[in-house]
N, CA and C atoms of all chains as a GROMACS GRO file, in nm:
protein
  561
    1UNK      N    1  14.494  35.812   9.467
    1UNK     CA    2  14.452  35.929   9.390
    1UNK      C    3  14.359  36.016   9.472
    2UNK      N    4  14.257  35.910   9.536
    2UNK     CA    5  14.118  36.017   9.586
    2UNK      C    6  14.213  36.080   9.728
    3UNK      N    7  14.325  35.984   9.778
    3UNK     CA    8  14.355  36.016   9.892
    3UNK      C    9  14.445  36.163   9.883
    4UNK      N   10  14.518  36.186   9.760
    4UNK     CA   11  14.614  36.280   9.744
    4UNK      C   12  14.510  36.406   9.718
    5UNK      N   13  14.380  36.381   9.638
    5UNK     CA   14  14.294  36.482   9.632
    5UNK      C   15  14.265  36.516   9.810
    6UNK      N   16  14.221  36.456   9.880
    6UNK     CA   17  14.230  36.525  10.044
    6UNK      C   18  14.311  36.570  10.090
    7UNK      N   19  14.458  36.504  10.046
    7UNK     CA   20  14.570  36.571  10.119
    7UNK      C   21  14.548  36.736  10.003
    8UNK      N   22  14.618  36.741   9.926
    8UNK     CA   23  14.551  36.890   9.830
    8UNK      C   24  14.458  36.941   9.904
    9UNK      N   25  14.298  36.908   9.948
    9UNK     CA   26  14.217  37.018   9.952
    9UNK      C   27  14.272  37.052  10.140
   10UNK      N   28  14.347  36.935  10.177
   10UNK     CA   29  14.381  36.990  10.339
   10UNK      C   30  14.480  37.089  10.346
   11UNK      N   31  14.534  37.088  10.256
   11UNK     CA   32  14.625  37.210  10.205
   11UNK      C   33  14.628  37.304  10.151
   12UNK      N   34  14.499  37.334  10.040
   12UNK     CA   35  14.482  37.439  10.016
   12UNK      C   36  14.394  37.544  10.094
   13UNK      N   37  14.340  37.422  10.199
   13UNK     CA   38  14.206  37.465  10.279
   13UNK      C   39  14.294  37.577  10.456
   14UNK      N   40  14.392  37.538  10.457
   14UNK     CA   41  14.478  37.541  10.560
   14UNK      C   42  14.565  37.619  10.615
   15UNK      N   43  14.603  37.690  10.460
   15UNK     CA   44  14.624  37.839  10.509
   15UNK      C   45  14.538  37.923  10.387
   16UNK      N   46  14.562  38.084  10.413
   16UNK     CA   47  14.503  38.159  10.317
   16UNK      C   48  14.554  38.157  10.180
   17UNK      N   49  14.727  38.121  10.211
   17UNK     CA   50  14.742  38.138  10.032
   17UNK      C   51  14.864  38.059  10.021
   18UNK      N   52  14.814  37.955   9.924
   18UNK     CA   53  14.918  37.859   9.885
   18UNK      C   54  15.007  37.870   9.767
   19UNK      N   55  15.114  37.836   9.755
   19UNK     CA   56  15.153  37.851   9.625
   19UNK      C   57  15.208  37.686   9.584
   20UNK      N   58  15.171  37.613   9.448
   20UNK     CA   59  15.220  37.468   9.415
   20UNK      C   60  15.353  37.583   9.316
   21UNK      N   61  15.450  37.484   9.344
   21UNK     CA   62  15.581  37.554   9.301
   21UNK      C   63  15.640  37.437   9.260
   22UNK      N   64  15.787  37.456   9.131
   22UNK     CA   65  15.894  37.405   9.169
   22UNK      C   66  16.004  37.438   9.226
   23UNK      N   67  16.061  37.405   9.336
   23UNK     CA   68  16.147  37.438   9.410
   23UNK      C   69  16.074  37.522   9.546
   24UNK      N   70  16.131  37.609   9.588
   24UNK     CA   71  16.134  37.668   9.718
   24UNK      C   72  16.114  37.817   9.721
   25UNK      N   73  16.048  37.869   9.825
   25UNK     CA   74  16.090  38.036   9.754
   25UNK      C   75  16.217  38.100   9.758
   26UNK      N   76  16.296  38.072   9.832
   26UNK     CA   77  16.462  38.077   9.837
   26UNK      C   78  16.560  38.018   9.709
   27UNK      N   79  16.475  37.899   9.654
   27UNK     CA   80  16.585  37.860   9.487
   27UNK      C   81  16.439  37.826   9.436
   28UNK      N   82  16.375  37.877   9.351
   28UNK     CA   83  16.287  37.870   9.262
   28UNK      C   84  16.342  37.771   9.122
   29UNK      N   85  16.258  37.642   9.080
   29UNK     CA   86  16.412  37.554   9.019
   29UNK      C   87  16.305  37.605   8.880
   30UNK      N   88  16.268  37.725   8.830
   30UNK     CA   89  16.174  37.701   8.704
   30UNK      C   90  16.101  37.881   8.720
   31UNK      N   91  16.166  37.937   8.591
   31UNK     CA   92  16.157  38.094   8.598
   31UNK      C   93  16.013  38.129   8.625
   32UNK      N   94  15.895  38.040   8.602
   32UNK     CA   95  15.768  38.066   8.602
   32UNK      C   96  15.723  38.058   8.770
   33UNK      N   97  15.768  37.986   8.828
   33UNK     CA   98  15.786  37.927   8.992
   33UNK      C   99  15.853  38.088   9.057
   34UNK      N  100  15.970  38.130   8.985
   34UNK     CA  101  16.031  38.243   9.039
   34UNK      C  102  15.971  38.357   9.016
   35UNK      N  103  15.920  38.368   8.926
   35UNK     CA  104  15.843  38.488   8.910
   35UNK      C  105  15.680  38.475   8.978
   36UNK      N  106  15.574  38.397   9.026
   36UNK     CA  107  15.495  38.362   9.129
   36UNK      C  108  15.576  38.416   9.220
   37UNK      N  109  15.721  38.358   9.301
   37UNK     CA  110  15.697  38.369   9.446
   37UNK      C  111  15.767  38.554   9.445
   38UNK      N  112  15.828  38.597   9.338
   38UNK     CA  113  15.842  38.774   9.328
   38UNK      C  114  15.676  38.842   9.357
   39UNK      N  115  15.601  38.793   9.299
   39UNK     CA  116  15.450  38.858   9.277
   39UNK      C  117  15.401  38.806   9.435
   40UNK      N  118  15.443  38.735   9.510
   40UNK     CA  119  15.326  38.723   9.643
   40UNK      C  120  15.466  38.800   9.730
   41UNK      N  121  15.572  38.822   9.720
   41UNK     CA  122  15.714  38.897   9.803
   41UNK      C  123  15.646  39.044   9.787
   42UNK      N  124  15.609  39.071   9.644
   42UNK     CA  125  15.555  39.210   9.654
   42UNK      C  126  15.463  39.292   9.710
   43UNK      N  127  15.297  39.154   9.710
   43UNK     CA  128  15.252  39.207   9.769
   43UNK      C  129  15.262  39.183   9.915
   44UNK      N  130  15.342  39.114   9.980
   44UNK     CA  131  15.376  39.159  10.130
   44UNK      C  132  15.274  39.017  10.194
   45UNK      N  133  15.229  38.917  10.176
   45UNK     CA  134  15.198  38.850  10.221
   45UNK      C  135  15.197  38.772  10.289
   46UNK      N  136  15.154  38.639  10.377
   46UNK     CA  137  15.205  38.535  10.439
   46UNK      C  138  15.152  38.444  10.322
   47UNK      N  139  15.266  38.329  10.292
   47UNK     CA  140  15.240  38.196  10.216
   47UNK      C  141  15.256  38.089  10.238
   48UNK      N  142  15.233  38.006  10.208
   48UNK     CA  143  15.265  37.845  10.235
   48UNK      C  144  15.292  37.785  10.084
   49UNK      N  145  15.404  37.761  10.087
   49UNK     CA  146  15.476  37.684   9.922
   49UNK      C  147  15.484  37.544   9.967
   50UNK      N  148  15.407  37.503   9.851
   50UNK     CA  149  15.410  37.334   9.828
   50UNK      C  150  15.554  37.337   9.661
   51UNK      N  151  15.692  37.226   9.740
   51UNK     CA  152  15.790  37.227   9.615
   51UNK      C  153  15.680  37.086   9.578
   52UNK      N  154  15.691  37.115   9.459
   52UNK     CA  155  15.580  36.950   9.376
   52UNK      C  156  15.706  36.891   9.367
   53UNK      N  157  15.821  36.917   9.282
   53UNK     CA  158  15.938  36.862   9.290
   53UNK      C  159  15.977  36.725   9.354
   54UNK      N  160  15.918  36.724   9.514
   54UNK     CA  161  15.976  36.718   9.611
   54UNK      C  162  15.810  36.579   9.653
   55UNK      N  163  15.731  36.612   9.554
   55UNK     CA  164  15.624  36.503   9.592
   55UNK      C  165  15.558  36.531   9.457
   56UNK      N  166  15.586  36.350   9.426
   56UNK     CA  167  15.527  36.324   9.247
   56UNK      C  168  15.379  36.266   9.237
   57UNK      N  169  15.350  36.288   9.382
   57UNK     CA  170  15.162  36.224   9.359
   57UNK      C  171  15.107  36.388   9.372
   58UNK      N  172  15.169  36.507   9.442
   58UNK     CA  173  15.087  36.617   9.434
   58UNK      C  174  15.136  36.661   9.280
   59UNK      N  175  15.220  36.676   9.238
   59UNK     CA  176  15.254  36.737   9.154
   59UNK      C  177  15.197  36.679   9.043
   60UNK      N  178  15.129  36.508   9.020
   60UNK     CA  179  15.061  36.522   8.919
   60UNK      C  180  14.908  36.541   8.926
   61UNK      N  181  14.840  36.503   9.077
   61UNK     CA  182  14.712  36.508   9.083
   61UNK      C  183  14.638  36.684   9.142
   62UNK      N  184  14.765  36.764   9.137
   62UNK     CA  185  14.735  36.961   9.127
   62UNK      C  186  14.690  36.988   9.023
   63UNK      N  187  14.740  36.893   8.899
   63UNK     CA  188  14.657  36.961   8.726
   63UNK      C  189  14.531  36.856   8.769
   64UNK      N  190  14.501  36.790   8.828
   64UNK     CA  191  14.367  36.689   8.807
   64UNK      C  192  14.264  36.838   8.880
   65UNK      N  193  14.322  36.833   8.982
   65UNK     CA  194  14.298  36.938   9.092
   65UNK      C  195  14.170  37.041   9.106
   66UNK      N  196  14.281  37.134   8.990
   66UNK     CA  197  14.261  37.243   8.950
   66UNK      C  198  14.184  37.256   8.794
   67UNK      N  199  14.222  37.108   8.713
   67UNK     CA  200  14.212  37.134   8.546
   67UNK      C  201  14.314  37.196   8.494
   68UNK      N  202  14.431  37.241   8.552
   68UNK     CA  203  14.510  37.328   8.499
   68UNK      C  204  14.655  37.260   8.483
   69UNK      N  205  14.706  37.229   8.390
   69UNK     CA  206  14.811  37.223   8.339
   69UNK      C  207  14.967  37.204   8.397
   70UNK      N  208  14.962  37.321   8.418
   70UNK     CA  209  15.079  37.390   8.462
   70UNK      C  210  15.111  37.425   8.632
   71UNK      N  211  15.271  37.423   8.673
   71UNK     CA  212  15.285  37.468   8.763
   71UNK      C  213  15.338  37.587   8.750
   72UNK      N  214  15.381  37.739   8.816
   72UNK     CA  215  15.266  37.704   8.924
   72UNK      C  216  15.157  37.749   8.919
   73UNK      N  217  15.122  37.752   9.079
   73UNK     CA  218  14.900  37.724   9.080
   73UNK      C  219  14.933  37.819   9.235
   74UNK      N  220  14.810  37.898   9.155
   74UNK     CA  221  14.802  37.956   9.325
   74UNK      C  222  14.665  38.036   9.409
   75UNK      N  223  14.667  37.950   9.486
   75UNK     CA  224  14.529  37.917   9.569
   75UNK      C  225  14.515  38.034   9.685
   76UNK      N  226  14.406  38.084   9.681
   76UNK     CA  227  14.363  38.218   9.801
   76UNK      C  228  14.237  38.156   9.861
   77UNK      N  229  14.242  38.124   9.963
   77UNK     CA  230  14.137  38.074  10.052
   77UNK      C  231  14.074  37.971  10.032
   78UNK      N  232  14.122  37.855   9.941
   78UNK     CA  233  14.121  37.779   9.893
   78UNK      C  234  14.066  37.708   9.727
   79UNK      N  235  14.076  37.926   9.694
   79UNK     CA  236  14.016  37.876   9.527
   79UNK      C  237  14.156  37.910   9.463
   80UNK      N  238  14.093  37.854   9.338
   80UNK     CA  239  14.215  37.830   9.271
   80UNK      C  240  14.211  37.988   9.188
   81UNK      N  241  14.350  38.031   9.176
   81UNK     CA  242  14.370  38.170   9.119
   81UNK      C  243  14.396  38.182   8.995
   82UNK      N  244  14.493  38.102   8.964
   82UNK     CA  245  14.571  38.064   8.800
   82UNK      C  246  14.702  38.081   8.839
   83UNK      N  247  14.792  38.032   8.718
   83UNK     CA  248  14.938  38.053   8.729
   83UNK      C  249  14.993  38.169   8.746
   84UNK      N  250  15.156  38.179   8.685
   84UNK     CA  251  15.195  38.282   8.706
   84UNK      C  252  15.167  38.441   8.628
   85UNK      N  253  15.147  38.359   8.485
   85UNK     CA  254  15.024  38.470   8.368
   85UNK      C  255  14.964  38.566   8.417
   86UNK      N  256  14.829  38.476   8.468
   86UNK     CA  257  14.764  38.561   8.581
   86UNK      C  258  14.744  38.613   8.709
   87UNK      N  259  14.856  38.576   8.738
   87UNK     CA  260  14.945  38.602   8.845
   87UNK      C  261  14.954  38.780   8.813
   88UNK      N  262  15.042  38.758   8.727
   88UNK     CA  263  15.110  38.913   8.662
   88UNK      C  264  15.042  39.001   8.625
   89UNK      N  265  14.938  38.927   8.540
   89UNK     CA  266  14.815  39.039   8.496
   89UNK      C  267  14.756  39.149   8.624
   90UNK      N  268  14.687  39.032   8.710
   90UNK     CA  269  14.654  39.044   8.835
   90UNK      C  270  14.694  39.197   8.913
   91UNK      N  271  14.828  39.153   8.930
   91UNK     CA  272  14.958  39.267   8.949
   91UNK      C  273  14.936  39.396   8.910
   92UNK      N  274  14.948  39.406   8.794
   92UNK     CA  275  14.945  39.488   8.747
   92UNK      C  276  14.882  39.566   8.720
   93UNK      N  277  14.734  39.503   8.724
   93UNK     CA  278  14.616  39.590   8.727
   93UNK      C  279  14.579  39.628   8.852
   94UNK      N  280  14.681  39.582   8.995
   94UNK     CA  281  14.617  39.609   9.151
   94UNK      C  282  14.506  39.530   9.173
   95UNK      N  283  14.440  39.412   9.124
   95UNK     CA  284  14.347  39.329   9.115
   95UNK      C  285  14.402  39.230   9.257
   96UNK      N  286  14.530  39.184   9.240
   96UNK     CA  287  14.631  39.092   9.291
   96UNK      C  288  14.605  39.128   9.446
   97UNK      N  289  14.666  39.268   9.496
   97UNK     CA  290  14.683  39.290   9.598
   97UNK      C  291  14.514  39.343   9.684
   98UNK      N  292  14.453  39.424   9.575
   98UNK     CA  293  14.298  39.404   9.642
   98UNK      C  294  14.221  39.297   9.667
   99UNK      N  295  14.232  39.190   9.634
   99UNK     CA  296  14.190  39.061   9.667
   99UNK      C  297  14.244  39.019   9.770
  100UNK      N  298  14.358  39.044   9.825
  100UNK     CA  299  14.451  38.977   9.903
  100UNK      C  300  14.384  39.085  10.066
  101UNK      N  301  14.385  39.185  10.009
  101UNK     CA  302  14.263  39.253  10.128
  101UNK      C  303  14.171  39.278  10.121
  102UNK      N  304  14.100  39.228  10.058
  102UNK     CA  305  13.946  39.240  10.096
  102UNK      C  306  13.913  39.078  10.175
  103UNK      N  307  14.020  38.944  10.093
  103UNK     CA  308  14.047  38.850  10.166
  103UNK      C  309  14.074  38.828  10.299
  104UNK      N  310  14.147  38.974  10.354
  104UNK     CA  311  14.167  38.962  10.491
  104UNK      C  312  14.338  38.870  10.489
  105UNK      N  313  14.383  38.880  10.414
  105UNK     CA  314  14.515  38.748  10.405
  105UNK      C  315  14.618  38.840  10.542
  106UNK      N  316  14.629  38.718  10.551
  106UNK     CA  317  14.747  38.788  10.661
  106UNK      C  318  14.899  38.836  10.622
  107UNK      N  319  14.922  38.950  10.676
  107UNK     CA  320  15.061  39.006  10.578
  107UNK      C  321  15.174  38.915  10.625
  108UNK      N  322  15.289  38.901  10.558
  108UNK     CA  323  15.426  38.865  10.609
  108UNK      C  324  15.490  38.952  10.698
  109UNK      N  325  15.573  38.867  10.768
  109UNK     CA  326  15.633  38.899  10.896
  109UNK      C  327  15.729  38.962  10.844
  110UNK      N  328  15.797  39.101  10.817
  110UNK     CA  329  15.901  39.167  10.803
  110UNK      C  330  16.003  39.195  10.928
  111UNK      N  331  15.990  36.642   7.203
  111UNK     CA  332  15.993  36.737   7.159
  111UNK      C  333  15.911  36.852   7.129
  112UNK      N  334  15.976  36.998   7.078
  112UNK     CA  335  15.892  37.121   7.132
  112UNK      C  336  15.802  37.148   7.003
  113UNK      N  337  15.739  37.228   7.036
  113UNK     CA  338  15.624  37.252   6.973
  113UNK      C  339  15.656  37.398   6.871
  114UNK      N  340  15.629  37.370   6.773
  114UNK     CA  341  15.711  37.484   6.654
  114UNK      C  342  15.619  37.580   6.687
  115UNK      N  343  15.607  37.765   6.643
  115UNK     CA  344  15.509  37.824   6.657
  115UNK      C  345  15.408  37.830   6.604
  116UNK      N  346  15.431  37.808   6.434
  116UNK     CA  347  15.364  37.776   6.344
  116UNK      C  348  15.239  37.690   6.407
  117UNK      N  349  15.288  37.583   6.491
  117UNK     CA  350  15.200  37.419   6.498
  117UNK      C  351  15.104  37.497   6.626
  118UNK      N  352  15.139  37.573   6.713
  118UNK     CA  353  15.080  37.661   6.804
  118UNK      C  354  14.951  37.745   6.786
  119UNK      N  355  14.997  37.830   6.646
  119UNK     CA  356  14.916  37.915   6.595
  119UNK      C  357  14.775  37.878   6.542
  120UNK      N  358  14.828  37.725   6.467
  120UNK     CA  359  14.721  37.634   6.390
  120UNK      C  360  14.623  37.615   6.466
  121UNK      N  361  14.686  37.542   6.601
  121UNK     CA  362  14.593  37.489   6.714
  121UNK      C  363  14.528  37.558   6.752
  122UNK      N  364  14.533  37.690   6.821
  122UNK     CA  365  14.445  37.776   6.894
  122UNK      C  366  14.370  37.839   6.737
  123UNK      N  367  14.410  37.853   6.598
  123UNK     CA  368  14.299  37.921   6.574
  123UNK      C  369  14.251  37.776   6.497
  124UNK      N  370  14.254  37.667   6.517
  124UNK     CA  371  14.142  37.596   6.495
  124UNK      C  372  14.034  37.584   6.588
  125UNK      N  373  14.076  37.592   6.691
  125UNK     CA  374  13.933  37.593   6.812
  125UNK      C  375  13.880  37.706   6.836
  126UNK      N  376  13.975  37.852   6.779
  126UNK     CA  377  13.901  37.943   6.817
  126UNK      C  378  13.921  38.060   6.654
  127UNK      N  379  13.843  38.013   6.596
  127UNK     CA  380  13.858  38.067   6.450
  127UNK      C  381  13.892  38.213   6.447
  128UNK      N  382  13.810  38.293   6.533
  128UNK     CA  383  13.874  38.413   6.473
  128UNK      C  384  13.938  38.477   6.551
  129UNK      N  385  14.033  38.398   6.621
  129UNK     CA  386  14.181  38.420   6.742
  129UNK      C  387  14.275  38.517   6.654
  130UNK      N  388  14.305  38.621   6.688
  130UNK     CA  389  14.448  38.681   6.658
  130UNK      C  390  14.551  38.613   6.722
  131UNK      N  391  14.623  38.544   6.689
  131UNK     CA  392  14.778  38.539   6.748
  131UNK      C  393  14.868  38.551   6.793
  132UNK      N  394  14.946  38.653   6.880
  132UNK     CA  395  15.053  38.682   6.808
  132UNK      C  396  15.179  38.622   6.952
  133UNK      N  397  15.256  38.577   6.845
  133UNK     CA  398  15.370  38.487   6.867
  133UNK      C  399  15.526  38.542   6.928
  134UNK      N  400  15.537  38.560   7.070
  134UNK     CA  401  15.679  38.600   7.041
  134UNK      C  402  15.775  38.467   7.107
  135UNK      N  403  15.924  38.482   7.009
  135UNK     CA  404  15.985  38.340   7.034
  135UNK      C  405  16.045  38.437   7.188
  136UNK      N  406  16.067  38.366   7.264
  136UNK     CA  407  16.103  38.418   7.392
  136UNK      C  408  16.245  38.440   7.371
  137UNK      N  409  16.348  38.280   7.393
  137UNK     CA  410  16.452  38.244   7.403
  137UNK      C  411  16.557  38.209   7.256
  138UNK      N  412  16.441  38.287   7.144
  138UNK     CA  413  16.506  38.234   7.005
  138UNK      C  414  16.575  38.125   7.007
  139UNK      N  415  16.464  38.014   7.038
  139UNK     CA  416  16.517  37.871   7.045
  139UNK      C  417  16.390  37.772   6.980
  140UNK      N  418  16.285  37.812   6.944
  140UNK     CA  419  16.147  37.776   6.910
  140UNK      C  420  16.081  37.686   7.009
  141UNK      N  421  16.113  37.706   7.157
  141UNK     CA  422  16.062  37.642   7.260
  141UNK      C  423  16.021  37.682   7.359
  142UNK      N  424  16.017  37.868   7.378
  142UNK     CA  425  15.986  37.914   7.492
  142UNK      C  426  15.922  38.016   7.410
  143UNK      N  427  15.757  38.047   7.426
  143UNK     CA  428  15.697  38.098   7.366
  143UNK      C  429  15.611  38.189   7.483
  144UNK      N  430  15.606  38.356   7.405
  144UNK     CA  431  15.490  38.385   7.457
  144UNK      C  432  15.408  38.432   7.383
  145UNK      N  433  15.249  38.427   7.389
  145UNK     CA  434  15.144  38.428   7.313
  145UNK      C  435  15.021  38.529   7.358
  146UNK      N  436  14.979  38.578   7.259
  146UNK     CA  437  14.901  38.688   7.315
  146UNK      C  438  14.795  38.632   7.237
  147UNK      N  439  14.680  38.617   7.288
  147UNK     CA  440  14.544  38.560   7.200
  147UNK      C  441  14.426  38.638   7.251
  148UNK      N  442  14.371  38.721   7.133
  148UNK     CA  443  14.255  38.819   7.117
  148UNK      C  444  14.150  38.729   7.049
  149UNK      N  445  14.027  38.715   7.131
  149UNK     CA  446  13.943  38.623   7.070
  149UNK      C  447  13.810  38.688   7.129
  150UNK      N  448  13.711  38.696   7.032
  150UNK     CA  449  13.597  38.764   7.092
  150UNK      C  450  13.488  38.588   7.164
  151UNK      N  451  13.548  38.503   7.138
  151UNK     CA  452  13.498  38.348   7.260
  151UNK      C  453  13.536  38.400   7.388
  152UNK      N  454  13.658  38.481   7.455
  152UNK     CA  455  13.674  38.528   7.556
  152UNK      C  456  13.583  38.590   7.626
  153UNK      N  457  13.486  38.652   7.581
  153UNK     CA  458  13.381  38.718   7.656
  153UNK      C  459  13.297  38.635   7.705
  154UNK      N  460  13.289  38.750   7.843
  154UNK     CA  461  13.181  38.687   7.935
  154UNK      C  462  13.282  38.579   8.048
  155UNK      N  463  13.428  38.520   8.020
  155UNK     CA  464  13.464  38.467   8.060
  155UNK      C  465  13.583  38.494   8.168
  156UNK      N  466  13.597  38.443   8.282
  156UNK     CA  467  13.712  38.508   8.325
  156UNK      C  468  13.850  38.452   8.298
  157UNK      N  469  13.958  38.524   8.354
  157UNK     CA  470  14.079  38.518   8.310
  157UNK      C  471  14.132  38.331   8.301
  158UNK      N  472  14.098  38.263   8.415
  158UNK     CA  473  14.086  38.160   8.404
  158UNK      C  474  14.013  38.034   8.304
  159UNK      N  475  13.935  38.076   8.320
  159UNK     CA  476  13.854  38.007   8.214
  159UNK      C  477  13.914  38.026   8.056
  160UNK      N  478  13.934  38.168   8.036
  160UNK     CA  479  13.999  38.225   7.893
  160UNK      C  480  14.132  38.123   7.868
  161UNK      N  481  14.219  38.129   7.969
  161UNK     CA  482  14.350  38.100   7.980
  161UNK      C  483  14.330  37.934   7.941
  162UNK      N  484  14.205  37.909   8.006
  162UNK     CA  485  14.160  37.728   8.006
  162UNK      C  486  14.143  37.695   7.858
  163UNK      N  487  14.066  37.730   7.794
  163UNK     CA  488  14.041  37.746   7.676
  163UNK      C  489  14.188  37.754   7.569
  164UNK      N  490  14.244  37.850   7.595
  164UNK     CA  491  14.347  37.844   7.495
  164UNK      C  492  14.439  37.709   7.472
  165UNK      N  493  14.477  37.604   7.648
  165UNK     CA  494  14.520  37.533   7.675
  165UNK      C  495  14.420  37.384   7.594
  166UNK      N  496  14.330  37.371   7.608
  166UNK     CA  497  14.252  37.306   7.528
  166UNK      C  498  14.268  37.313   7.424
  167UNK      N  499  14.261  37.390   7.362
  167UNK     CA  500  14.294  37.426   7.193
  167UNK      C  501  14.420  37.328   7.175
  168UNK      N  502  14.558  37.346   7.260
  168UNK     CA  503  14.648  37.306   7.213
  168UNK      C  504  14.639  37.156   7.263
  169UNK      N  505  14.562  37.108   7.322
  169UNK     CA  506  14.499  36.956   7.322
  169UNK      C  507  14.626  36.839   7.448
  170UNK      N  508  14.640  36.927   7.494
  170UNK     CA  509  14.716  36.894   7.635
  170UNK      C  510  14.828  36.880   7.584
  171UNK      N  511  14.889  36.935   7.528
  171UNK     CA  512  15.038  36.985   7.491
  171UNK      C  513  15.073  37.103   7.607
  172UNK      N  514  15.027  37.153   7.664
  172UNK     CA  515  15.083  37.255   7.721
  172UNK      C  516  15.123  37.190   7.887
  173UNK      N  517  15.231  37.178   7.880
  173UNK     CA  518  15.291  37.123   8.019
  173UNK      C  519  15.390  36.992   7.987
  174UNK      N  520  15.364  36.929   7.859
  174UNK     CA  521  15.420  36.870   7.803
  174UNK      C  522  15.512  36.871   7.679
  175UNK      N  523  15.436  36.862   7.556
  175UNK     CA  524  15.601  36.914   7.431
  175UNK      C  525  15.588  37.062   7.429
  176UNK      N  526  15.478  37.090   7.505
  176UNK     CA  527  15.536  37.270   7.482
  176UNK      C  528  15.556  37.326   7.629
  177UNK      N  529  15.632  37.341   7.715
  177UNK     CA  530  15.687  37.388   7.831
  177UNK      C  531  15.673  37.471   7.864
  178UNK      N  532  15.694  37.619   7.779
  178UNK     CA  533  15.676  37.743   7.845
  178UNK      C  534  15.618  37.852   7.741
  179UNK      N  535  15.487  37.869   7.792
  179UNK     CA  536  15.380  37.906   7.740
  179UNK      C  537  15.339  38.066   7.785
  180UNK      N  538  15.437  38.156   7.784
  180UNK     CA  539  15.369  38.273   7.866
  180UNK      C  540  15.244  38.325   7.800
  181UNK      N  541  15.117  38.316   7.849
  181UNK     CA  542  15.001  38.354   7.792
  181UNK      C  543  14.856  38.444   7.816
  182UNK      N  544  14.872  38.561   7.747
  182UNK     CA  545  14.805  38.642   7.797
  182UNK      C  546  14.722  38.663   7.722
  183UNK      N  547  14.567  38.671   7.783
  183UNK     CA  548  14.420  38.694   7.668
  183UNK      C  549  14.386  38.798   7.656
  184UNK      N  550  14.295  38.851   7.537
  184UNK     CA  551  14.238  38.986   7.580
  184UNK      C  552  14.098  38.936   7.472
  185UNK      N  553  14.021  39.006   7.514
  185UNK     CA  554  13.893  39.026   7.433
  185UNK      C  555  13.935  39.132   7.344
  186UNK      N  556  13.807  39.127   7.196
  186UNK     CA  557  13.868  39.252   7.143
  186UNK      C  558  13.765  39.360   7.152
  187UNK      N  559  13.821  39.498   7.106
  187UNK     CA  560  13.750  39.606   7.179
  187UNK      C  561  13.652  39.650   6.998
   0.00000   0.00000   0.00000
């Protein structure tokens, strides 16, 4: 348990912006997962996607994690942001993408 | 099994008494819900924390018999 909490914070610590997902950003297996990785495509970012799917000790010790519930979860410099909800809110108010530069995040490679 | 809206509504305004509600069935299937909750407990709090709160209310049902929860807070004005 304590060990999967290190692997988590070595990962959220590791790049600027993580996303805990199900599936991939290429097949998103869960509309809430797909709509997260649309909202970080938009704002033009670089990411690192953890599929939980794909590992059942992160995927249950990310709600210990965070306190939060639900996937997905998405981490900017290693704090925790909220799901995809506030994900969108975020968005929409330009909150999303000003954080992401004043963060300094590094853009995606187009 | 899923969580009716009715049983939804109860929950959040028992922890947060004077919560507005409001309920839309997503998938008209009574299992994919989104929820809009106006609560003057929201203040002072951020989006996270708000969002935390509502999830509490429903007493760790959310990720479990209730799956898809689209949920958005607002304070009221």
């Amino acid at each position: 348990m304590s060990d999967t909490n290190t692997r988590i914070s070595s990962i959220v610590t590791g790049s600027d912006v993580v996303l805990f997902m199900k599936g991939t950003p290429l097949f998103p297996q869960c509309g809430f997962s797909s709509k997260a990785v649309a909202i970080l495509e938009h704002c033009g970012v670089s990411y690192e996607s953890v599929d939980v799917l794909q590992d059942m000790e992160v995927r249950q010790a990310i709600k210990t994690y965070s306190d939060w519930p639900t996937i997905p979860q998405l981490y900017v410099k290693g704090e925790f942001l909220g799901g995809s909800d506030i994900m969108m809110e975020m968005f929409e108010a330009g909150e999303l993408q000003q954080l992401m530069d004043e963060e300094n995040v590094a853009k995606a490679d187009s | 099994m899923p969580m009716a809206g009715s049983e939804i509504e109860t929950a959040i305004k028992s922890a947060l008494p004077e919560a507005i509600v409001v309920l839309t069935d997503l998938a008209g299937d009574d299992d994919h819900w989104a929820a809009e909750v106006t609560a003057p407990q929201f203040a002072g709090k951020n989006r996270v924390q708000q969002h935390k709160m509502v999830y509490e209310a429903l007493g760790g049902r959310m990720g479990g018999a209730l799956h898809a929860l689209q949920l958005t807070t607002k304070i009221p004005t």
